[in-house]
C-alpha positions in Angstrom: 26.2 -1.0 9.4 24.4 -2.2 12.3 24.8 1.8 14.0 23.6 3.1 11.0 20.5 1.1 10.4 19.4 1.7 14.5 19.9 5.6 13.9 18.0 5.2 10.6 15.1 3.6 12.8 15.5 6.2 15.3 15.0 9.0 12.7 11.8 6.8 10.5 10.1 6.6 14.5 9.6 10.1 14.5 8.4 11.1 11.0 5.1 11.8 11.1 2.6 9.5 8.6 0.1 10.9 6.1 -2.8 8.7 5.6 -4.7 10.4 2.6 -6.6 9.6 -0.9 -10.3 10.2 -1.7 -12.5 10.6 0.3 -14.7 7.1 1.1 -11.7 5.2 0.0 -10.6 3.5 3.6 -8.8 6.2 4.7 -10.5 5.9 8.3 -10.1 2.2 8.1 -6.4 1.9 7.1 -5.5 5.2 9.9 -7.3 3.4 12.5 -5.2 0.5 11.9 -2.1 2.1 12.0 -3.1 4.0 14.3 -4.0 1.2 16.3 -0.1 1.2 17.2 0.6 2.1 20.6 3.7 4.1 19.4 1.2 6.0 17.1 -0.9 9.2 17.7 -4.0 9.8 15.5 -4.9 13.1 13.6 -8.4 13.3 12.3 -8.7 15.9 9.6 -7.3 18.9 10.3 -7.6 20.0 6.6 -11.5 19.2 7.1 -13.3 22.8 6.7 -15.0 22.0 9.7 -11.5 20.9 11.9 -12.0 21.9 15.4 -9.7 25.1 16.4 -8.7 23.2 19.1 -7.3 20.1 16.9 -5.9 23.0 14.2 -5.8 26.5 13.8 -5.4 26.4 10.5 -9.4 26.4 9.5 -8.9 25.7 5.6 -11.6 28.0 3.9 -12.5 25.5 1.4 -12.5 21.8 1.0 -9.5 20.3 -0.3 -7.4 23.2 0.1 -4.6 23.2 -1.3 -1.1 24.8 0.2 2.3 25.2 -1.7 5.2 27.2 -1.1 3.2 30.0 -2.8 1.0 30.5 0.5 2.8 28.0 3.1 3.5 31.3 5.5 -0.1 31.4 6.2 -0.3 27.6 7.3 3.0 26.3 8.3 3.0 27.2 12.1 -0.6 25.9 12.5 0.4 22.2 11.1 3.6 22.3 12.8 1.9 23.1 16.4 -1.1 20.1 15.3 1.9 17.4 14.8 3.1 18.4 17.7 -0.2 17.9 19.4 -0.2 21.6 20.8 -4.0 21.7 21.8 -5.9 25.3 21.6 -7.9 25.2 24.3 -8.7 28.4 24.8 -10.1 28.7 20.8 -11.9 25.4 21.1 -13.7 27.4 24.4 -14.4 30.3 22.6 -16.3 27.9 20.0 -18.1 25.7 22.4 -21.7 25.9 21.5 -23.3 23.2 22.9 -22.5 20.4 25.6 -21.4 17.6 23.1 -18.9 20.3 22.2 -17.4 20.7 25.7 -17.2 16.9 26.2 -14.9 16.4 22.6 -12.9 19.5 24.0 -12.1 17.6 27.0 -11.2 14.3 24.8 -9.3 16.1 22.6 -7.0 17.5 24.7 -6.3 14.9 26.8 -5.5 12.7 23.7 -3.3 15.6 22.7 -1.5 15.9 25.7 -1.3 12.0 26.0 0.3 11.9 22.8 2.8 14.7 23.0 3.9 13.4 26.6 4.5 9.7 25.1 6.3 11.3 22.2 4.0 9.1 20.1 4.7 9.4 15.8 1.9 11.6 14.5 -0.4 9.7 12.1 -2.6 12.8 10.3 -5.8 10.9 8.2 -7.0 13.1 6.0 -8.3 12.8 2.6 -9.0 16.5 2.4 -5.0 17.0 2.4 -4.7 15.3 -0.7 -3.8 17.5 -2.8 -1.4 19.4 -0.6 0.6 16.1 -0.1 3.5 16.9 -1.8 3.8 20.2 0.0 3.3 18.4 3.2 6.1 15.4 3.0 8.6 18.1 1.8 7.9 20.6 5.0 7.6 17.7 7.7 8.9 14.8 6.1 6.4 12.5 6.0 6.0 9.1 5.5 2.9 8.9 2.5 0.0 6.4 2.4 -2.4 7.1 -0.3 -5.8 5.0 -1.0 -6.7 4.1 -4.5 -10.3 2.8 -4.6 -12.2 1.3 -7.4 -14.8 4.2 -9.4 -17.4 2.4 -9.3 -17.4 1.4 -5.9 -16.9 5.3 -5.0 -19.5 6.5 -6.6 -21.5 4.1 -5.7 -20.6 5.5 -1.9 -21.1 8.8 -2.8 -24.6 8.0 -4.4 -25.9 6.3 -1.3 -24.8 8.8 1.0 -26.2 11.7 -2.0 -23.2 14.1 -1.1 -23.2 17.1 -3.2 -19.9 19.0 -3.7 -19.4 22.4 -4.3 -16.8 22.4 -7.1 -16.5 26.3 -6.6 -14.4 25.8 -4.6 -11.6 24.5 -6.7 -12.3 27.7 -8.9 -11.2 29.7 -5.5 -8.1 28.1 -5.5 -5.9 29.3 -8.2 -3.0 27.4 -7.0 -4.8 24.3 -7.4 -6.1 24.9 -10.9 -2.8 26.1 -11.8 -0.8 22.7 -10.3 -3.0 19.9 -10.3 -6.7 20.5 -11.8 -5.7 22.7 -15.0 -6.8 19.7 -17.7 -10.3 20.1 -16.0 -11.0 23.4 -15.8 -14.1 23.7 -17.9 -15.8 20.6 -16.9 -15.0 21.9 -12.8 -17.0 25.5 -14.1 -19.3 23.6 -15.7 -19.9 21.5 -12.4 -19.9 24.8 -10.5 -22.3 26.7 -12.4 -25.0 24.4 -12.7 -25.8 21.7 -10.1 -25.2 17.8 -11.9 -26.5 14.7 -10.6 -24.7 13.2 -7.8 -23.3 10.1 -9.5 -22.0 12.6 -12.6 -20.6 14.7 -9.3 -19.1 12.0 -7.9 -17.7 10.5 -11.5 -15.6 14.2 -12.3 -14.3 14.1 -8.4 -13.1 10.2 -8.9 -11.2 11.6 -12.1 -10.1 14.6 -10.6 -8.5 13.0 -7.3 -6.7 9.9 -9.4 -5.3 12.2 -12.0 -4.1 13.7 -9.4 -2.7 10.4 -7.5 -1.2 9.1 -10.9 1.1 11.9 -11.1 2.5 11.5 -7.2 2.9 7.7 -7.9 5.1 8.3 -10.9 6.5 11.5 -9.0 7.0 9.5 -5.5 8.1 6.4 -5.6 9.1 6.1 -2.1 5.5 6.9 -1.3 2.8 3.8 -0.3 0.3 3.5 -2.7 -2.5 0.6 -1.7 -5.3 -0.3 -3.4 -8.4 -0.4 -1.4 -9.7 -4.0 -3.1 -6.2 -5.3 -2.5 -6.3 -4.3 1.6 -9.8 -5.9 1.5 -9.0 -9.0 0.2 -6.0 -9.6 1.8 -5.8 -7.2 5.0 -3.6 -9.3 7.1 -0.7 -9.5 3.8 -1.3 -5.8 3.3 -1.8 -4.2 6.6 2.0 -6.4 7.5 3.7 -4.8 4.9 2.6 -1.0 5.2 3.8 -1.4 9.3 7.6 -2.9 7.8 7.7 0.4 4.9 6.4 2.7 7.6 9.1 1.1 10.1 6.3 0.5 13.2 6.3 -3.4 14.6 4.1 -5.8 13.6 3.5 -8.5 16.0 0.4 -10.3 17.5 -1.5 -7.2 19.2 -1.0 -5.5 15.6 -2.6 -8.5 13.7 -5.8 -8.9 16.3 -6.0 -5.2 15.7 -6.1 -5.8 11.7 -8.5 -8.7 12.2 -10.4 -6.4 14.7 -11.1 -3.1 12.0 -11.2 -5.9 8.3 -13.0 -9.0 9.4 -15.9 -8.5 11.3 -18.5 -10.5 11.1 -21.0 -11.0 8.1 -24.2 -10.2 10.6 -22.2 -7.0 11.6 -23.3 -4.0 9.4 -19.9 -4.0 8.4 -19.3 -0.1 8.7 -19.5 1.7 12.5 -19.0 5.3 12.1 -15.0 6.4 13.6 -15.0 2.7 14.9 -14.1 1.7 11.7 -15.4 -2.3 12.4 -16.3 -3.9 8.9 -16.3 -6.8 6.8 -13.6 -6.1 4.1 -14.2 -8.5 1.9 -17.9 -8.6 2.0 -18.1 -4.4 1.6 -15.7 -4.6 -1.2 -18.5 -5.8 -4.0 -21.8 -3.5 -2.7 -21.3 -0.4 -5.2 -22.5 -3.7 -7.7 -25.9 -3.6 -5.6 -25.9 0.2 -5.5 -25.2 1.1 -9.5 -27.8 0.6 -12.2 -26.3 -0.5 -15.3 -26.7 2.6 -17.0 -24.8 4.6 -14.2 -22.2 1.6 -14.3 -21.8 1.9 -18.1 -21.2 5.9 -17.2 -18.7 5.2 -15.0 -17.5 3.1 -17.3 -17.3 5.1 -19.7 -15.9 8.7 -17.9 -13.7 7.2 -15.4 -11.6 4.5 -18.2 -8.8 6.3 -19.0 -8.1 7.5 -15.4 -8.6 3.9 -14.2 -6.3 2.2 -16.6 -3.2 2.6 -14.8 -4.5 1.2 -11.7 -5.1 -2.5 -13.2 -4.3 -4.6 -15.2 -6.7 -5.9 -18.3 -7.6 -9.1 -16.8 -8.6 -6.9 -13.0 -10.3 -4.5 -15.8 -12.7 -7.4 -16.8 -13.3 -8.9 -13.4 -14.7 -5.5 -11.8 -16.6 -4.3 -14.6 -14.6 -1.3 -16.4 -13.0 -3.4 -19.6 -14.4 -1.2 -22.9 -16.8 -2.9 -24.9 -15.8 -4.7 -27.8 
């Protein structure tokens, strides 16, 4: 029993580990925890439109692209060379355009070959892989991580940042629509064809994404699904028991680390951009400062029947999505 379980370690060291969800729900924090893990090697994004070709040759042509084993021939290669930190550096030459880009070439690469040298377990964050997931943990066996954050709290993130999404560009991928986004066609067209506000934006991409979620956590139960209020409440409790599922140790360097990234002091601004340092708790409760009630009581009322699953009516009451009476 004992031979088998080490050999069964052996094998869950190598997987590689998706880190994915919406975007703006802690996928950044929670990789850079993990991948906080000297036995780890961190991914950033190589579904992100705008992925270095050094990182990824893939270059996805829209956001949230979506491959299956319809159109796997054109992408397999590409994310088979990134997990195994094959750098491009002759593409990411032929793309330098300024001197900031030369200096990430030389970063990247040396991470890349860093990582491949120490054999380290690729860790790919990316919430713009979402969706191609289950196409993703079949072909390379991953281990899954998905993010479930609160609606309010990412819309609220959405709204303060005012990012505008171009939902033609679910329309251009008729794999998607057929497989995951079907039930929202018209409301995606209708998004499409005529600009919305951004908090109605961000409302229909919250709906879209945790549809989409709900069906891989009925689907996958061998998966990770975390809530992000539940890591920021209790990131030490949390952060212990992903590192024992994902099989990576968790000792006294891994719990400074998770101290480090979730509980930063309240003077801090609680957010550093790919630093990932923040309050958790404190950051957990701002959408409530950045919603009006009538934007609340449309998240509310839009996002209900999505969010249900997610908690339970007593959690539905505390954070502000029970129905009125």
């Amino acid at each position: 029993m004992s031979e088998a379980k080490s050999l069964l370690e052996v094998a869950d060291a190598r997987r590689p580990i998706l880190v994915t969800g919406s975007h703006r729900s802690g996928t950044t924090w929670v990789g850079r925890v993990i991948g906080s893990s000297p036995s780890v090697g961190y991914i950033q994004e190589p579904f992100n439109i705008y992925c270095r070709p050094g990182r990824c040759t893939a270059q996805f042509p829209h956001w949230f692209y979506y491959v299956c084993e319809d159109n796997e021939e054109q992408y397999f290669h590409q994310i088979q060379q990134t997990l195994q930190y094959r750098y491009h550096l002759w593409k990411e030459v032929e793309a330098i355009r300024l001197p900031r880009d030369a200096a990430r070439m030389v970063r990247d690469c040396w991470r890349y070959q860093f990582n491949r040298i120490n054999r380290r377990r690729p860790l790919l964050r990316d919430p713009f892989a979402l969706f191609s997931a289950e196409w993703l943990a079949k072909r390379f066996d991953f281990d899954v991580v998905v993010l479930i954050r609160h609606p309010a709290a990412f819309v609220a993130s959405i709204k303060s940042l005012q990012w505008d999404h171009p939902f033609d560009h679910f329309l251009k991928q008729p794999l998607l629509m057929r497989d995951h986004l079907h039930a929202f066609e018209d409301e995606i067209r209708e998004f499409a064809e005529r600009r919305q506000d951004v908090v109605d934006q961000a409302i229909l991409m919250w709906r879209l994404i945790h549809h989409t979620i709900l069906g891989y956590r009925d689907r996958h139960p061998e998966w990770i699904f975390e809530r992000h209020r539940d890591l920021s409440t209790k990131p030490e409790e949390k952060f212990q028991g992903i590192f024992e599922r994902l099989n990576l140790p968790y000792g006294a360097r891994e719990m400074i680390n998770v101290r480090h990234f979730s509980m930063a002091e309240a003077s801090k601004t609680g957010y550093v951009w790919n630093n990932v340092v923040r309050n958790s708790a404190q950051n957990m409760e701002r959408w409530r400062s950045l919603l009006t009630d009538e934007e609340l009581e449309r998240v509310r009322e839009k996002c209900l029947d999505v969010a249900r699953p997610f908690y339970t009516a007593e959690e539905m009451a505390s954070i502000g999505l029970a129905p009125h009476e």
